[in-house]
N, C-alpha and C positions, 0 to 999 in steps of 0.2 A: 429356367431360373429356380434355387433353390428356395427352401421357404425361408433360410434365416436371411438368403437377399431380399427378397420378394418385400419381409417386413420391414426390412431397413427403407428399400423404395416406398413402399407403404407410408411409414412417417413422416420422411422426408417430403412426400407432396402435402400429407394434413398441414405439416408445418412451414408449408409455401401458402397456402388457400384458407380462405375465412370459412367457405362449404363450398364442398365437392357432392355432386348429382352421384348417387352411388352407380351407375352403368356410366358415365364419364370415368370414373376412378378404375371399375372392373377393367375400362378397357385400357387403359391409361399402365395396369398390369397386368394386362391380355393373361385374365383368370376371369371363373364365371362368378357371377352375383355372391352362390353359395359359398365359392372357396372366398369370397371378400368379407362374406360377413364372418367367417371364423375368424382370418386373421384379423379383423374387427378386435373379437373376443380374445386373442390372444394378447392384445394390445391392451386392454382393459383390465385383463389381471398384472400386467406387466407396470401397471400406476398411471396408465394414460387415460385421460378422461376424454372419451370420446363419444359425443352426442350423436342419434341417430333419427333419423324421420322417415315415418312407412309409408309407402304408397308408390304412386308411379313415377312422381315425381321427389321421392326420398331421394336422402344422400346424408353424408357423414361431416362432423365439426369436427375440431379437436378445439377444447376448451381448457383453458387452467382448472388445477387438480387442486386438493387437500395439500398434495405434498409437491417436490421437484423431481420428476423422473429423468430420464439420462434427456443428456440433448442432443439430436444431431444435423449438427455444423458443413457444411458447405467451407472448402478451402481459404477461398476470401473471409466467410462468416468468422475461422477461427484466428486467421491473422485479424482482421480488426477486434477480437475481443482482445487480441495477446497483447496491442498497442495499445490500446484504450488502457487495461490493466496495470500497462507499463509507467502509463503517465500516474495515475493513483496511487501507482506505488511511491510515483514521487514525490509525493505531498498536494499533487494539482488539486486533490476533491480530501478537505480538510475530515480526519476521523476513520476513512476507510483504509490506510494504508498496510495495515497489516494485512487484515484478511485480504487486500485485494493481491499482496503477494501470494498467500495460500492459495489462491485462486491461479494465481498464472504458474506457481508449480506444477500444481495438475494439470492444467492444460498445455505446458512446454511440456511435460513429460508425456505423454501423448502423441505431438505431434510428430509426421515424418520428417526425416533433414532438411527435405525441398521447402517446406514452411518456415521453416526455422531460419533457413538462408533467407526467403523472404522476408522475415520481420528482422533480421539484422540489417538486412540492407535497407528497407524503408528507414529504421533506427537513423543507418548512418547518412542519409542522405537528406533529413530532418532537420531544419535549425527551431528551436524554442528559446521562447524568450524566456531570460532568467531572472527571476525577480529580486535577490539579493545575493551577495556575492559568496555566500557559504557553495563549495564544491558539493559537484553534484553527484548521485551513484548510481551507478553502472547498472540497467536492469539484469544485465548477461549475469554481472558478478552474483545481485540481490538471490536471483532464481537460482544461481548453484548453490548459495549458502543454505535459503530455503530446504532444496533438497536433502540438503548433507543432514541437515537439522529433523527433517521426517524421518529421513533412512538410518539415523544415526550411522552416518560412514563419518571415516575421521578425512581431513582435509589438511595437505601442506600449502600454504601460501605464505602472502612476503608483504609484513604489514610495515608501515613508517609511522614508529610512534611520532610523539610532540618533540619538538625538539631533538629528532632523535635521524639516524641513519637505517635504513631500511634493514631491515632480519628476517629468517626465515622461521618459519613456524609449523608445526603438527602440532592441528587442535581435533576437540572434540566437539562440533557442537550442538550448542542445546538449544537457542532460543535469536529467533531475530527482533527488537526490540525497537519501536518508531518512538522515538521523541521529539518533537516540538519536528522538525523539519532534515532532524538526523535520522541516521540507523547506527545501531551497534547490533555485533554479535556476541553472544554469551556462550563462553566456551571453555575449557578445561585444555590449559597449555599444558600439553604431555614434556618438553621440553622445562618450562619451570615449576611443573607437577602442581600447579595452584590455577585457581578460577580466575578466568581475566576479561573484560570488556573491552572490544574491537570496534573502534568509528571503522562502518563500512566505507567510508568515502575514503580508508586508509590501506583500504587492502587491494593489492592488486594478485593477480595470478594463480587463485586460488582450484586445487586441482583433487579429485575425490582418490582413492585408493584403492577404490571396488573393492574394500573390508567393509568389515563392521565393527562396532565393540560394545560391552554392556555399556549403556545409559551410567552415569553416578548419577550422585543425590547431591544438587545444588543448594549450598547453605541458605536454610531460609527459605529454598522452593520457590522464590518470586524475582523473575529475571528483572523485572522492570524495576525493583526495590533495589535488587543489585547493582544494577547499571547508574540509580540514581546514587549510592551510596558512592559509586565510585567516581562520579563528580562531583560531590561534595568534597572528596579529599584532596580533591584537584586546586592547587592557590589561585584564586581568579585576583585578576587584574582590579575590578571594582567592586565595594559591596555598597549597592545602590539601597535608597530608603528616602521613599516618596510620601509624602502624604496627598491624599488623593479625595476631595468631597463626590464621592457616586459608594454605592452601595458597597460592599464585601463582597457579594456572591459576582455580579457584575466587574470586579475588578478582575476574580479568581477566573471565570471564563476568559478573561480579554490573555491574561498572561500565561495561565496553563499549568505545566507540570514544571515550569522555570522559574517561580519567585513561591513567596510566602503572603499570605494577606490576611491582618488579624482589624478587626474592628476599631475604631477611636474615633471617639468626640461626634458620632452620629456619620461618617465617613469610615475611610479607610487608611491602614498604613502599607505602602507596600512597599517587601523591602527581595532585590535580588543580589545575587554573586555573578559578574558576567566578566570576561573580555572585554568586548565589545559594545561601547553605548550606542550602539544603532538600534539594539533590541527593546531596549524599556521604553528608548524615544519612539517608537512606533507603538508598543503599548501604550502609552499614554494618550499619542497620535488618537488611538482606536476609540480609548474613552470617551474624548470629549467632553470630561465636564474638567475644573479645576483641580490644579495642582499646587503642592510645593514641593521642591527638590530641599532635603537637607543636607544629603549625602550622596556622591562626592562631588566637591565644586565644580570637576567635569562635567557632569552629567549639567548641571545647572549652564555652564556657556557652551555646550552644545545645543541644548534646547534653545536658548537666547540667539545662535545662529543658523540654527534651521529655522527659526521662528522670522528673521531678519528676513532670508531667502523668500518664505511663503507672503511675509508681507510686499516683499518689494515686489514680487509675481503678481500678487492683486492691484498694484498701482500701474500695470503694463509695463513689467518689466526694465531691467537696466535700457538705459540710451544708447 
């Protein structure tokens, strides 16, 4: 066995075992005590913090470090990190969704095909349950765009605006961006030579070029500012305007980077632009303390009728 296997088996069992008897491990890679306790040492300069105890009955820990040294994964170990990942990216674990993409780029870039067919197929043979009706995205797609985004390769796919008939596109892009429970991508249409925001749940077939191109310089430098500016210009369906008696800061956590919340009268005013009033009526939902709707009379007998439902559910339901 060579020594850069030797070390790989080497970690591999610390990072099976709480302590190993050091002549248990010697033999475990039929090497003597001496050559164990070097590559000991080798492993120690390498960021792995590995405790040792002398005598006859010593042996070796591996302990958490200062810092994160490389890790090494067991087949199984890296398909359940790449699913786990997958879900987080979905919104499952509220706040991590970005980095936990950054996180499954690197490790599907990494992995051999046979892994990869394996987490597509666990993927597809998967049902979850969906907790509102917004479409959901593709982790396959998420982690190529990712890539394209690190590697700056430029990418043709085929996105379906709003209202619109599907078209093909070469983009460049720069930036994957999570809001509230979407994704958009921030990209540079070579085709209408202008900056544009892509809902990832709209793009399908997106395929790299094996180029590259120089990076531009995005107006403004802040994807997330972009992508909000470009629904802003978007005409929503309602502009909603609650007053709400719970604090400002408490309102601002419950609804996020989708409304606005300015203080009044010892409460709060909150006011959004949506689509959709299923959104607000769950922030509100979420509050708990008192409300009034002033705007728009929708939103006020919607609430009036969910509110109907929830009571008549408390009385044991319809007969």
């Amino acid at each position: 066995m060579s020594t850069s296997a030797r070390m790989l088996r080497l970690l591999s069992l610390l990072q099976t075992h709480r302590y190993w008897p050091g002549g248990e491990l010697a033999t475990r890679l039929e090497v003597s005590a001496r050559t164990l306790r070097r590559d000991i040492e080798r492993l120690r300069e390498l960021g792995y913090a590995v405790d040792a105890v002398r005598g006859v009955a010593g042996g070796y820990q591996l302990r958490a470090g200062g810092s994160l040294p490389p890790l090494l994964l067991e087949d199984e170990e890296a398909v359940a990190i790449a699913v786990g990942l997958q879900q987080a990216a979905n919104g499952s674990v509220s706040g991590i969704a970005e980095t936990s993409v950054q996180a499954l780029t690197k490790v599907i870039a990494l992995m051999p095909p046979r892994l990869r067919r394996q987490i597509d197929a666990l993927r597809s043979q998967t049902d979850n349950l969906v907790w509102d009706a917004r479409p959901g995205v593709d982790p396959v797609i998420l982690t190529t765009l990712a890539q394209a985004c690190r590697d700056d390769e430029p990418l043709h796919l085929t996105y379906t605006a709003r209202g619109a008939e599907p078209t093909e596109r070469w983009v460049e892009p720069h930036r994957l961006v999570s809001l509230g429970r979407r994704w958009y991508l921030v990209a540079y249409d070579r085709d209408r030579q202008d900056w544009r925001s892509f809902r990832v749940d709209r793009v399908a077939a997106p395929r790299a070029s094996g180029q590259r191109y120089r990076p531009r310089e995005l107006p403004g430098g802040d994807a997330l500012a972009f992508v909000q500016a470009g629904i802003r210009r978007i005409p929503q369906r309602y502009d909603v305007r609650v007053r709400v008696a719970a604090d400002p800061a408490v309102v601002a956590r419950a609804v996020g980077r989708w409304g606005e919340v300015t203080a009044y009268d010892g409460g709060s005013v909150l006011t959004m632009s949506v689509d959709d009033l299923q959104w607000p009526v769950m922030v509100l939902a979420q509050l708990g303390a008192d409300f009034r709707v002033e705007s728009p009379p929708e939103l006020g007998e919607t609430v009036a009728h969910v509110a109907g439902l929830f009571a008549r559910a408390a009385d044991g339901g319809p007969d």
